[in-house]
N, C-alpha and C positions, 0 to 999 in steps of 0.2 A: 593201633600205634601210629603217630604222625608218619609220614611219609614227606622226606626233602630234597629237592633236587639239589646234587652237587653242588653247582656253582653258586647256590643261594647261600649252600650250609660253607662255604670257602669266606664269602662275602663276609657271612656273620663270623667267621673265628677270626680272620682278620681284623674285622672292626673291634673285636672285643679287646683282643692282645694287644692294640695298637691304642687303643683306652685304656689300658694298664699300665702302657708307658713302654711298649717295644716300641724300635724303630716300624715303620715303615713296609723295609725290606724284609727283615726279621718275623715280622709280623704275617706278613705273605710265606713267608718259607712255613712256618709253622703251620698254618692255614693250610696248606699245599699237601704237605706230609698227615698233618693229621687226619682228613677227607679221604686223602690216598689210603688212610687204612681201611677207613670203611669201604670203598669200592671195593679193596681187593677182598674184603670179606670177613677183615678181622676188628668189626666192632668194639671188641673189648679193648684195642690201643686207639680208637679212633677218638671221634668229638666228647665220647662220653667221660674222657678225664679232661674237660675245658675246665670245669665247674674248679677241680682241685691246680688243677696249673694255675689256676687265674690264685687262687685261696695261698697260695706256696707266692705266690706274689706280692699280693697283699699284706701277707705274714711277712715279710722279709726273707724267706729262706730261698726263692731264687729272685738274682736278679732281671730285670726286665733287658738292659743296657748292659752290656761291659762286655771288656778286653780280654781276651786269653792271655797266660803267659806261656810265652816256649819256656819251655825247662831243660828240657837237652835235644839237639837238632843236628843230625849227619846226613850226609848227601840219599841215604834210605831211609832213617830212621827220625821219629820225633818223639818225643812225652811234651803233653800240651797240659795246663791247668785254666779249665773252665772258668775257675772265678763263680762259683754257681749260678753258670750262663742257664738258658733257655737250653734243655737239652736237644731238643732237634734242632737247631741253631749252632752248637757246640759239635756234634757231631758229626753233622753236613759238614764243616769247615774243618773238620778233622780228617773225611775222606775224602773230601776235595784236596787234602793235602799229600793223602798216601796216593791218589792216582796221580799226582802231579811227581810225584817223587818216585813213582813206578816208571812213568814216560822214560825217566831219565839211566833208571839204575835197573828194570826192568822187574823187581821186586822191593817191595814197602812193608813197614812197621810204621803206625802210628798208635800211641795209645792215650786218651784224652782222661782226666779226669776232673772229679769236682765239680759235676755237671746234676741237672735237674733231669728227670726220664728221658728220655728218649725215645715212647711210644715204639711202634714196631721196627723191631733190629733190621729185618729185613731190606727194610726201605734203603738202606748206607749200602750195602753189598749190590742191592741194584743200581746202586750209581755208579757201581766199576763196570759191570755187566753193559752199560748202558754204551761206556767208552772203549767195549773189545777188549775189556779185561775179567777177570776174575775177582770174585770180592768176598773175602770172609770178615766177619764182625762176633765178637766174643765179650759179652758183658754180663758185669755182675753190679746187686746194687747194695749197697752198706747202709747201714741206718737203723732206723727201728725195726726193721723188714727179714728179721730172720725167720721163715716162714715155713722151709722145707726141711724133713730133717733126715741125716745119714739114712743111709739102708740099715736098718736092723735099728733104729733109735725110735724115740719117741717126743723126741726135745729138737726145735727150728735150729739151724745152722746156717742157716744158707737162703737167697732169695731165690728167685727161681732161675737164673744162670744161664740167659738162653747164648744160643749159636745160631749163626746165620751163615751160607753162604750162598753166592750167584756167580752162573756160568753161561755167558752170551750163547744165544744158538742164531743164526741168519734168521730174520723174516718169520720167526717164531718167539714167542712165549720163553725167557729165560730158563735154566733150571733152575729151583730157586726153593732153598732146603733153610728153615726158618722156625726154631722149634725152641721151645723151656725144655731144661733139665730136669724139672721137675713134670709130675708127671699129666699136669698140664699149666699152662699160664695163671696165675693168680686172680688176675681179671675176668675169668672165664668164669671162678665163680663167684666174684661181684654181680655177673650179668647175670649168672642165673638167679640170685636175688631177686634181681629186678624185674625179672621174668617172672618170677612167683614159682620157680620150680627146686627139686633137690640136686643135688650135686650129683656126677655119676659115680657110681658106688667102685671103689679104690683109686678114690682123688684125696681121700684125707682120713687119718685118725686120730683119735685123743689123747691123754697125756697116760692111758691106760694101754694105748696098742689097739683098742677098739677100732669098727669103720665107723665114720662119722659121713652125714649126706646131709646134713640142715647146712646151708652158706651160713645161716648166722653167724654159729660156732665158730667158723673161723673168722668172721667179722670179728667177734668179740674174745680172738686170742684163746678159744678153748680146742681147737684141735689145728692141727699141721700138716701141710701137704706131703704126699711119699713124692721119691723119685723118679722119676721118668720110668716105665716098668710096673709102676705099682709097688705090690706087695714081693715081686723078684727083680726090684730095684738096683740092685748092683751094679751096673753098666749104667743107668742113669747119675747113680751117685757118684760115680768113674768120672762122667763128665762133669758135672759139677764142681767139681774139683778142680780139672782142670781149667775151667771157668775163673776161676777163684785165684789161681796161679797167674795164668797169662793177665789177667783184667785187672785184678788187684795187685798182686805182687809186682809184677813187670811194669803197671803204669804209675809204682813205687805212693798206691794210694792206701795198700793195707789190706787183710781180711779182718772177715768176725773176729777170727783169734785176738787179733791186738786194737781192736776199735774199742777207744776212748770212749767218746762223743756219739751218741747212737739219737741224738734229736732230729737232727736234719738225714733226709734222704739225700745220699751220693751215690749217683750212676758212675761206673767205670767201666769203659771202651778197650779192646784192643783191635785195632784194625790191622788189615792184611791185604795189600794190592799185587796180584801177579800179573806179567804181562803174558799170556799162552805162549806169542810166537818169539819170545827171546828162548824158548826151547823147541818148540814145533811150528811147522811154518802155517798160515792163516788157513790155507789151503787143507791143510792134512789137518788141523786141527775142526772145520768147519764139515768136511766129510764124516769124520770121526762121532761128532757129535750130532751131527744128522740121522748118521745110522745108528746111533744109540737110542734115537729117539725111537726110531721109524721099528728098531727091534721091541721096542718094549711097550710100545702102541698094539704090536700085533701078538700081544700076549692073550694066549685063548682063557677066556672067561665060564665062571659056570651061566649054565642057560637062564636069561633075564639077567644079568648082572652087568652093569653099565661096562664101560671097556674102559682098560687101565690108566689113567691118567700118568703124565711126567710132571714130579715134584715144580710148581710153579703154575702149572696148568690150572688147577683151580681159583690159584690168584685173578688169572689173566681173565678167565670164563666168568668170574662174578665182577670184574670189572666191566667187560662188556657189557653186563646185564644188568649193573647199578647205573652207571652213565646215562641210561634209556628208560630203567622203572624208576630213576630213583632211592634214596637211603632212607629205610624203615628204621624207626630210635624207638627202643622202649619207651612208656611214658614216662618212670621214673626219671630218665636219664633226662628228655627233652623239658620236664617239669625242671629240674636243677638249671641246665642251659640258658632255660628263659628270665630264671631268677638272675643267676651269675648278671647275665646281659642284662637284665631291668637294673642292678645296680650299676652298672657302668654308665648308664643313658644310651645303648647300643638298642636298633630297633630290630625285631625277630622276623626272621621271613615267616610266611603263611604256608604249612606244609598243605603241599598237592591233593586230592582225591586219592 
């Protein structure tokens, strides 16, 4: 499988988006964030949906350019309408809005809609983290994407509805909890497609209740992901739900229940900025969570078994170690890439040895 160094594969999603007709600036954010996925380890939000961002462009269904509108805006609180902006473009400028509105009032609500994906939620929560805050992010997406279905069902309801939060630690690795309701990310078995492998058995069943493990199948709308849980899904489906309340309802974009118009994909955001020390001071907050860390590091293992990671930790360790080897892409994924890019006139880096 090619192998790309970062800054090459940043170069190239830049230059593509920016032949599309993003700005610029926009054009680099994107590039930034999507790269940033792969480093941190989760190729399924990373370069490998350029092919469909660029196609959702082309098509008209998101804009390349445009203005948000506020819709409602209090000294904590905002609802923003994307305009079906570039979704990690939309939503960066939605948490750049809730930390600024945290500085002031010490806790934030923002919730953005009308927006194109978003790639991985996690990325928004680490830009609170990043400023000595706290950062939860809660989306769900509307559209043709009803994918997941109830605990106990057999019919999509639901996309997969992830949640994100992050919790700064000093001079370390955030906490940084980043997860689908469902019972894993949807894109995870795109990639095993492309992989040429099966799905892991209670990731999906048919319209019978059967397990299902060919990815096809669900390419081709014949079986539906369970819940976060599996087959004892109920706590996954809990969340989902609540997914579905806070993201759709609250950013007054709608659920399944009453969606119209199911052509186009619509991401919905609800962000969340706290500031720790408008309740605990930096001091007793930064000790607190040092020794949380430092206790659950020293959790005894059975013999051979690597030692206990903190939620974020594996982000942090495969970015180190992508920055220096490099990002490995399926061939399918890099064969689409090179396409997308030969149609723009965009030139392809030469992946590494």
């Amino acid at each position: 499988m090619p192998n790309v160094r970062a800054e090459a594969l940043r170069a190239l999603t830049q230059d593509c988006f920016q032949a599309a007709g993003c700005p610029s600036g926009d054009a680099e954010l994107i590039a930034r964030l999507m790269v940033l996925s792969n480093l941190r380890g989760h190729d399924s939000h990373g370069v490998r949906q350029m092919p469909r961002y660029l196609r959702n462009i082309q098509d008209g269904h998101t804009m390349p350019h445009t203005e948000m509108t506020v819709v409602r805006d209090t000294p904590s609180l905002a609802i923003l309408d994307a305009n079906r902006a570039m979704g990690h473009v939309a939503a960066t400028r939605a948490m750049e809005l809730a930390i600024s509105k945290a500085r002031q009032m010490h806790i934030s609500a923002v919730g953005v809609r009308n927006l194109d994906h978003i790639g991985r939620i996690g990325a928004y929560p680490e830009m609170a983290a990043e400023q000595g805050m706290v950062g939860l992010c809660f989306t769900a997406t509307l559209g043709p994407a009803s994918i997941v279905t109830p605990y106990g069902g057999v019919q999509g309801r639901f996309a997969t509805n992830p949640i994100s939060a992050c919790f700064p630690v000093p001079q370390g690795d955030p906490v940084l909890l980043d997860f689908a309701t469902s019972v894993v990310a949807a894109n995870k078995i795109r990639q095993a497609l492309d992989r040429g492998k099966e799905a892991d058995e209670g990731w999906m069943i048919d319209r019978q209740g059967r397990p299902v493990r060919d990815p096809q199948a669900f390419i081709d709308r014949e079986a539906v992901m369970l819940p976060l849980g599996g087959p004892r899904g109920y706590k996954g489906y809990g969340l989902a739900v609540l997914v579905e309340i806070l993201a759709g309802i609250l950013t007054g974009a709608g659920t399944f229940a009453t969606l119209r118009d199911r052509s186009n994909t619509n991401n919905v955001s609800f962000l969340i900025v706290i500031d720790p020390t408008a309740l605990v001071s930096r001091e007793y907050y930064e000790r607190e969570i040092l020794s949380l860390v430092e206790y659950l590091h020293d959790t005894e293992v059975r013999p051979g078994d690597p030692p206990v990671l903190i939620p974020g930790e594996y982000e942090g360790n495969q970015q180190r170690q992508r920055e220096v080897e490099g990002i490995v892409i399926e061939e399918p994924v890099w064969n689409a890439i090179q396409e997308a890019a030969a149609n723009l006139g965009v030139a392809v880096p030469t992946p590494v040895p």
